[in-house]
PQR file with spaces between the fields and no chain letter, atoms N, CA, C, O and H, PARSE charges and radii, in Angstrom:
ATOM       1  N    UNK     1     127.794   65.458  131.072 -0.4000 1.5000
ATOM       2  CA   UNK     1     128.274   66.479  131.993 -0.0000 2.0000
ATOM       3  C    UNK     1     129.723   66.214  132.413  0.5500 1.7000
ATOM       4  O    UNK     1     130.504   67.152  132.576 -0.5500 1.4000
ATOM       5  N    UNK     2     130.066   64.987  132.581 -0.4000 1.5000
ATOM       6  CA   UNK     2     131.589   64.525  133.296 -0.0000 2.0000
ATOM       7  C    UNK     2     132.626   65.369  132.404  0.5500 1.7000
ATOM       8  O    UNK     2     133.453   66.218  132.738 -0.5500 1.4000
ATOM       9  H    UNK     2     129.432   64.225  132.449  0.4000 1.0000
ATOM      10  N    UNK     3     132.234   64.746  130.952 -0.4000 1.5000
ATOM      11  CA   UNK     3     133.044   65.101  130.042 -0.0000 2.0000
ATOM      12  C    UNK     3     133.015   66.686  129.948  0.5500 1.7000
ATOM      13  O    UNK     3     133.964   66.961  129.214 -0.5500 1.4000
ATOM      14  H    UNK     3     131.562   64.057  130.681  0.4000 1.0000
ATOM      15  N    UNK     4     132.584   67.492  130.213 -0.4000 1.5000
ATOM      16  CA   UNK     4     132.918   68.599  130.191 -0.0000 2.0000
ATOM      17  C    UNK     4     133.802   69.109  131.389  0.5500 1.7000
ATOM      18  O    UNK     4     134.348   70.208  131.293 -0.5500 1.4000
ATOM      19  H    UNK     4     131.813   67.268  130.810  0.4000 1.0000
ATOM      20  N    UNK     5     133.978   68.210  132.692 -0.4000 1.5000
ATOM      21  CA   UNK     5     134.602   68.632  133.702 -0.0000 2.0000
ATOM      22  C    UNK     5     136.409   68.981  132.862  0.5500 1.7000
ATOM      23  O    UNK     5     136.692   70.135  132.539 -0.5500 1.4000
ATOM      24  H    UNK     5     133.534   67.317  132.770  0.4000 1.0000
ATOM      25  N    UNK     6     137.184   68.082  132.685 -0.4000 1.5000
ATOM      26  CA   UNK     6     138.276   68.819  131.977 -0.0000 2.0000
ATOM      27  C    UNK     6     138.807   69.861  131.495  0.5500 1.7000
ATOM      28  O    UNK     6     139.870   70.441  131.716 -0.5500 1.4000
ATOM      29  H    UNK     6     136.953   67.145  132.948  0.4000 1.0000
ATOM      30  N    UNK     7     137.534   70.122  130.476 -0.4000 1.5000
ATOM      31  CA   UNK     7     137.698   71.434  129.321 -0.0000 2.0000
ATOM      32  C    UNK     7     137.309   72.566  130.535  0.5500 1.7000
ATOM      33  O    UNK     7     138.016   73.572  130.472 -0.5500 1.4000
ATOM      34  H    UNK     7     136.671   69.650  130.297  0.4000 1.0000
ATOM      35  N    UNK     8     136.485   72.565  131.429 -0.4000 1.5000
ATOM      36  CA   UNK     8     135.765   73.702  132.511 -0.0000 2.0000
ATOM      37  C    UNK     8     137.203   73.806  133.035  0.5500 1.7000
ATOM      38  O    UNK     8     137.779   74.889  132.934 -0.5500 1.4000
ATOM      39  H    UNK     8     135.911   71.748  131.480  0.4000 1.0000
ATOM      40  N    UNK     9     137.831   72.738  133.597 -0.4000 1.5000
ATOM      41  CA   UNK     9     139.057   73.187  134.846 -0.0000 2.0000
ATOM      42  C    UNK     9     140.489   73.875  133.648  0.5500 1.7000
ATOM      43  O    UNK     9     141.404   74.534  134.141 -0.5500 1.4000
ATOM      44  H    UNK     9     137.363   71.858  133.679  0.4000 1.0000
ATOM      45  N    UNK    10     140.453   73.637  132.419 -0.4000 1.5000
ATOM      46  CA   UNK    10     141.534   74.250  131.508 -0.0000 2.0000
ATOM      47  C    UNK    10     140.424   76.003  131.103  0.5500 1.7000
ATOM      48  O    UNK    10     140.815   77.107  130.724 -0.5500 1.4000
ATOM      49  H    UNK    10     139.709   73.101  132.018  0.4000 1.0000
ATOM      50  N    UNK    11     139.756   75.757  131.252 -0.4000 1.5000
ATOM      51  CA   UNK    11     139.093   77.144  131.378 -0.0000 2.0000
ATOM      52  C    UNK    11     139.398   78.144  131.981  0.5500 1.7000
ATOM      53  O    UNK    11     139.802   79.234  131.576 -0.5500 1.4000
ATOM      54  H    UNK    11     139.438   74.860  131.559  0.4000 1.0000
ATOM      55  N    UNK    12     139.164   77.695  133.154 -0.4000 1.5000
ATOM      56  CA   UNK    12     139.583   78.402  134.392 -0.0000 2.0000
ATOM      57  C    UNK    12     141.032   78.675  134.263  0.5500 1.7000
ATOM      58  O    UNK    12     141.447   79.828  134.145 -0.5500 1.4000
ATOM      59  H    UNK    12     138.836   76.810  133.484  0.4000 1.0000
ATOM      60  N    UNK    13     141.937   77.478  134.286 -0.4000 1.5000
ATOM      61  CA   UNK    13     142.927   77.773  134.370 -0.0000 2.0000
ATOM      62  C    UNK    13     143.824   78.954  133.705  0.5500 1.7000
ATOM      63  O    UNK    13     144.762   79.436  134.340 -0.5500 1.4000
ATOM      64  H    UNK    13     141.600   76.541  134.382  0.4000 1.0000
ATOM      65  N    UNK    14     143.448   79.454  132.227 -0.4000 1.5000
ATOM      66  CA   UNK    14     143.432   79.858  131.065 -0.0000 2.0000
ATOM      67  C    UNK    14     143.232   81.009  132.180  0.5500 1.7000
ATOM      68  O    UNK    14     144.258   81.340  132.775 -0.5500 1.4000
ATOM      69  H    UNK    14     142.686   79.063  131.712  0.4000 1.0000
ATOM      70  N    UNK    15     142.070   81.636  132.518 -0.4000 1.5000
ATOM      71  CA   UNK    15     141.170   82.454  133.469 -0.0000 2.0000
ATOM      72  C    UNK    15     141.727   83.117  134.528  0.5500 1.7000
ATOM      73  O    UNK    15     141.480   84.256  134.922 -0.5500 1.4000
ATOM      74  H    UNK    15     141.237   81.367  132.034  0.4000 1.0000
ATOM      75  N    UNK    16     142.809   81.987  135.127 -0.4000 1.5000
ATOM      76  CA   UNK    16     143.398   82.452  136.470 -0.0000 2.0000
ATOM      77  C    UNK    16     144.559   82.999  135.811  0.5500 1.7000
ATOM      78  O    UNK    16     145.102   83.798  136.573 -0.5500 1.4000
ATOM      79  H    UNK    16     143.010   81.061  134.806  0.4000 1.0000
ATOM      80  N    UNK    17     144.885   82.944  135.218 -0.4000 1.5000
ATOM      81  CA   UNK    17     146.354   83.027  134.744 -0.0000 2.0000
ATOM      82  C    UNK    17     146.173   84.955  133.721  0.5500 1.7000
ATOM      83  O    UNK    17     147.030   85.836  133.799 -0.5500 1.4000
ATOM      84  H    UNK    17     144.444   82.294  134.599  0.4000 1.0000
ATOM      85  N    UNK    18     145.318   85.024  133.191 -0.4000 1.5000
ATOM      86  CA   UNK    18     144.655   85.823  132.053 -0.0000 2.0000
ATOM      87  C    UNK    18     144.189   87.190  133.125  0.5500 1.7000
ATOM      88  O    UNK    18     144.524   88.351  132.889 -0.5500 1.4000
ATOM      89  H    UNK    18     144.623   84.309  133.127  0.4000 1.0000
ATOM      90  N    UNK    19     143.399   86.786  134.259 -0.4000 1.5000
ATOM      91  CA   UNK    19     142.646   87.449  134.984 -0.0000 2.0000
ATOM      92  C    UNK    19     142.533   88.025  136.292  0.5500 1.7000
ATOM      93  O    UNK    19     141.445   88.182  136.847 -0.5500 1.4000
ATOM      94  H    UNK    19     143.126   85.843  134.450  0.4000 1.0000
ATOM      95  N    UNK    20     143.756   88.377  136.851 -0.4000 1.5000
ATOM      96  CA   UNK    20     144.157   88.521  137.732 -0.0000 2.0000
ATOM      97  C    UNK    20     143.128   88.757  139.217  0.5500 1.7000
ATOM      98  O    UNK    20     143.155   88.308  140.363 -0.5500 1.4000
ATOM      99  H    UNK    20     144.640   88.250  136.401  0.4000 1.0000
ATOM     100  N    UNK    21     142.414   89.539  138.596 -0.4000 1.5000
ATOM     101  CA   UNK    21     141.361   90.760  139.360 -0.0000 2.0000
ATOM     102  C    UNK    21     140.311   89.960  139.514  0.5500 1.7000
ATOM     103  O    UNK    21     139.526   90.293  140.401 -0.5500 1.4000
ATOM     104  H    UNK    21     142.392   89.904  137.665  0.4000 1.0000
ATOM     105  N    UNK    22     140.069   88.991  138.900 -0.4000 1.5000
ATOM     106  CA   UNK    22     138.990   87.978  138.691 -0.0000 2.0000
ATOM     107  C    UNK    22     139.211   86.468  139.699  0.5500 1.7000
ATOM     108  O    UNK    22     138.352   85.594  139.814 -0.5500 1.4000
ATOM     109  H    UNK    22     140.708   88.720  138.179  0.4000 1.0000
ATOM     110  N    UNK    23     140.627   86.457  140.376 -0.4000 1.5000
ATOM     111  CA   UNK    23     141.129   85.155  140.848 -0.0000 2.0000
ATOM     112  C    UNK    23     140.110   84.681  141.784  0.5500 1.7000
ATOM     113  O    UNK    23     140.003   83.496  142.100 -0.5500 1.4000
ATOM     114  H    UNK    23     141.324   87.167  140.282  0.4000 1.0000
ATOM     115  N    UNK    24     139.107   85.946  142.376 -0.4000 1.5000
ATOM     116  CA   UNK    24     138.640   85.133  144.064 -0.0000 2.0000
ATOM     117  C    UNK    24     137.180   84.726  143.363  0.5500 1.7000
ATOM     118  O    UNK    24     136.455   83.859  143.851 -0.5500 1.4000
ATOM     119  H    UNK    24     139.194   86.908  142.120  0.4000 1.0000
ATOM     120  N    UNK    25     136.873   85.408  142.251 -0.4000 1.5000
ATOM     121  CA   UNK    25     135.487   85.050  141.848 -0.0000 2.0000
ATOM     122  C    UNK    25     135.778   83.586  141.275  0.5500 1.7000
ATOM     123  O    UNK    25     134.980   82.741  141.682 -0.5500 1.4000
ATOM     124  H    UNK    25     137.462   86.112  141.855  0.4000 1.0000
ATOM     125  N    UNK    26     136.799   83.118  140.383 -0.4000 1.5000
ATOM     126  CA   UNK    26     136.673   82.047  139.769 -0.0000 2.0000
ATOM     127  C    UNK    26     137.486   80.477  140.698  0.5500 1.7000
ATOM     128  O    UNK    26     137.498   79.280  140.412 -0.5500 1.4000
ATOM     129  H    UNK    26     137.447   83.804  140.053  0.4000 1.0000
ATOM     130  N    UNK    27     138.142   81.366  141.996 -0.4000 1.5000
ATOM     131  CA   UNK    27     138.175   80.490  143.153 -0.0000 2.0000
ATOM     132  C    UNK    27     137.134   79.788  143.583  0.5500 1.7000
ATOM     133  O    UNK    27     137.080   78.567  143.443 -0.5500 1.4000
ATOM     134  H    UNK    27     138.133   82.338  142.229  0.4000 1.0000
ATOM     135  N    UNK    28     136.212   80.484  144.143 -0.4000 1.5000
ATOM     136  CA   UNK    28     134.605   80.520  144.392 -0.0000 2.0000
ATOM     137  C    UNK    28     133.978   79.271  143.598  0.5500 1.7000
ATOM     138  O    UNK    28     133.676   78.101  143.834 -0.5500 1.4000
ATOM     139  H    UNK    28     136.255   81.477  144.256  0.4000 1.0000
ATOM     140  N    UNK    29     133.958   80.002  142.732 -0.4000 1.5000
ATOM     141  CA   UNK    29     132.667   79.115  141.526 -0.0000 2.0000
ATOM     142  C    UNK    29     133.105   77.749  141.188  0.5500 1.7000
ATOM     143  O    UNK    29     132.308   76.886  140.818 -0.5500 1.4000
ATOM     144  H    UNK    29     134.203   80.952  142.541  0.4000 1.0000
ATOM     145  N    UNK    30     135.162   77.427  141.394 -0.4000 1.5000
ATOM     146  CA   UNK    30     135.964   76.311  141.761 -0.0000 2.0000
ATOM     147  C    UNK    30     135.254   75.451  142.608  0.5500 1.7000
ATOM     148  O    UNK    30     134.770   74.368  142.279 -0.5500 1.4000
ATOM     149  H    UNK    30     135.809   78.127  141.695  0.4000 1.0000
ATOM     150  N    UNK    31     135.204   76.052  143.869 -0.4000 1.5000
ATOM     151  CA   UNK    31     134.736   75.264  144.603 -0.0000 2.0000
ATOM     152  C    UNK    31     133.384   74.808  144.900  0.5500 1.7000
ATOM     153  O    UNK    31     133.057   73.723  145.380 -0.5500 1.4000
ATOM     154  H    UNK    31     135.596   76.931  144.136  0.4000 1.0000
ATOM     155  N    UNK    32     132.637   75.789  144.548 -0.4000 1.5000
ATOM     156  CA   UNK    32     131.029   75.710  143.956 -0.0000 2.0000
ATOM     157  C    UNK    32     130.645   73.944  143.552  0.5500 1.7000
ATOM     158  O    UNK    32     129.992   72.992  143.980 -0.5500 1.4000
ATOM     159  H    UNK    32     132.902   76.670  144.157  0.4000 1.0000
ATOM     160  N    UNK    33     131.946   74.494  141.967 -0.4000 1.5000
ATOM     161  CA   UNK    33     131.228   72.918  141.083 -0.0000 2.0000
ATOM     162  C    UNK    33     131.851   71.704  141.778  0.5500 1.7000
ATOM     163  O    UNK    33     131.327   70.595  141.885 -0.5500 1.4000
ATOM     164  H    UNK    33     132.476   75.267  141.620  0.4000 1.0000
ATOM     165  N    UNK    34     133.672   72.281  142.470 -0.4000 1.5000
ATOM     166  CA   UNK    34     134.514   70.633  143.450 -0.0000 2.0000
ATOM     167  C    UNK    34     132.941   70.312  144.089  0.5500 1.7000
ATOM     168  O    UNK    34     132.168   69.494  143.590 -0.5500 1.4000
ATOM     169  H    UNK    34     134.098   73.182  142.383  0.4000 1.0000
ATOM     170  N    UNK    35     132.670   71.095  145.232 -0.4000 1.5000
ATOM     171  CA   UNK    35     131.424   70.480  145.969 -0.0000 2.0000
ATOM     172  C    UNK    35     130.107   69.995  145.410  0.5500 1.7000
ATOM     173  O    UNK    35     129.378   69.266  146.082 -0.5500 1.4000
ATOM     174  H    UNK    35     133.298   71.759  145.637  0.4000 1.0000
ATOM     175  N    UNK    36     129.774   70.411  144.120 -0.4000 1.5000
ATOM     176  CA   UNK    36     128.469   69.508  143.609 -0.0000 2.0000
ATOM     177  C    UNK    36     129.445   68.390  143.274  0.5500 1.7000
ATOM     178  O    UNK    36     129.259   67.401  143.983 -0.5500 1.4000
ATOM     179  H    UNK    36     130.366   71.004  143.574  0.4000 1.0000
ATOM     180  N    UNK    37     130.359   68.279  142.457 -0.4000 1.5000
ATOM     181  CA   UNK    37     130.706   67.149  142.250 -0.0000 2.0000
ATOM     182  C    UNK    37     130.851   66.050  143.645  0.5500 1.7000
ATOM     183  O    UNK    37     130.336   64.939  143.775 -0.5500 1.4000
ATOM     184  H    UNK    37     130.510   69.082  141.881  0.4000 1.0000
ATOM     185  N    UNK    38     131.401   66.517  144.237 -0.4000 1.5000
ATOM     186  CA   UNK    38     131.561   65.973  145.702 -0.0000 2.0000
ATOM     187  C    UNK    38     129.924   65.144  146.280  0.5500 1.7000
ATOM     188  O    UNK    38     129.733   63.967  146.585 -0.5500 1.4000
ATOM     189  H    UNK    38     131.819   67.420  144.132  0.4000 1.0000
ATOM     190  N    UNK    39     129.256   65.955  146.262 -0.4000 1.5000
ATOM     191  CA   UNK    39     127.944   65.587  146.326 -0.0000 2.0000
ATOM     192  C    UNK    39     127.035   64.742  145.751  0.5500 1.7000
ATOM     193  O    UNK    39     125.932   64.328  146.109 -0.5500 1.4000
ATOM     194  H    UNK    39     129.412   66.911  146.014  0.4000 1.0000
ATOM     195  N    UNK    40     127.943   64.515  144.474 -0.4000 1.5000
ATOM     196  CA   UNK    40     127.331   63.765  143.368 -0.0000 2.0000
ATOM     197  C    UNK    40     127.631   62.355  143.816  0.5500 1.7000
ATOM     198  O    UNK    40     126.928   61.362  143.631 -0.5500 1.4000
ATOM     199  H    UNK    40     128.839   64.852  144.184  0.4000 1.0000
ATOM     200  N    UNK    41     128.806   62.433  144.443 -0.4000 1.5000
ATOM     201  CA   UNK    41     129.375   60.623  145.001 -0.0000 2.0000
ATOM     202  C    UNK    41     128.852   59.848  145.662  0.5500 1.7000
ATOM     203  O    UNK    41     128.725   58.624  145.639 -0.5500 1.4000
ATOM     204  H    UNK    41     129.377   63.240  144.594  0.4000 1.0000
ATOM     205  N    UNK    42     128.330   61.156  146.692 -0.4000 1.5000
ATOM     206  CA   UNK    42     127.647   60.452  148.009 -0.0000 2.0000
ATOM     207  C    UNK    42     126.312   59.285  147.965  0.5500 1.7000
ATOM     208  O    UNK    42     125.870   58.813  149.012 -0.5500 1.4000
ATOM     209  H    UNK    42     128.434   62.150  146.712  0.4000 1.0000
């Protein structure tokens, strides 16, 4: 799973840039996976 964190955030990025209209949904789902990851530490 880690190893896919990289390729997911150049995804997005690709996404934000591509998708204007789409920025607050893929904000969202950003912070979605920051906070599982976040969660994962604890």
């Amino acid at each position: 799973m880690a190893g896919n964190a990289p390729s997911t955030s150049l995804v997005i990025d690709f996404l934000k840039t591509s998708y204007h209209g789409s920025l607050d949904i893929l904000l969202i789902e950003d912070d979605m996976n920051f906070n599982s990851r976040a969660a994962s530490l604890l």
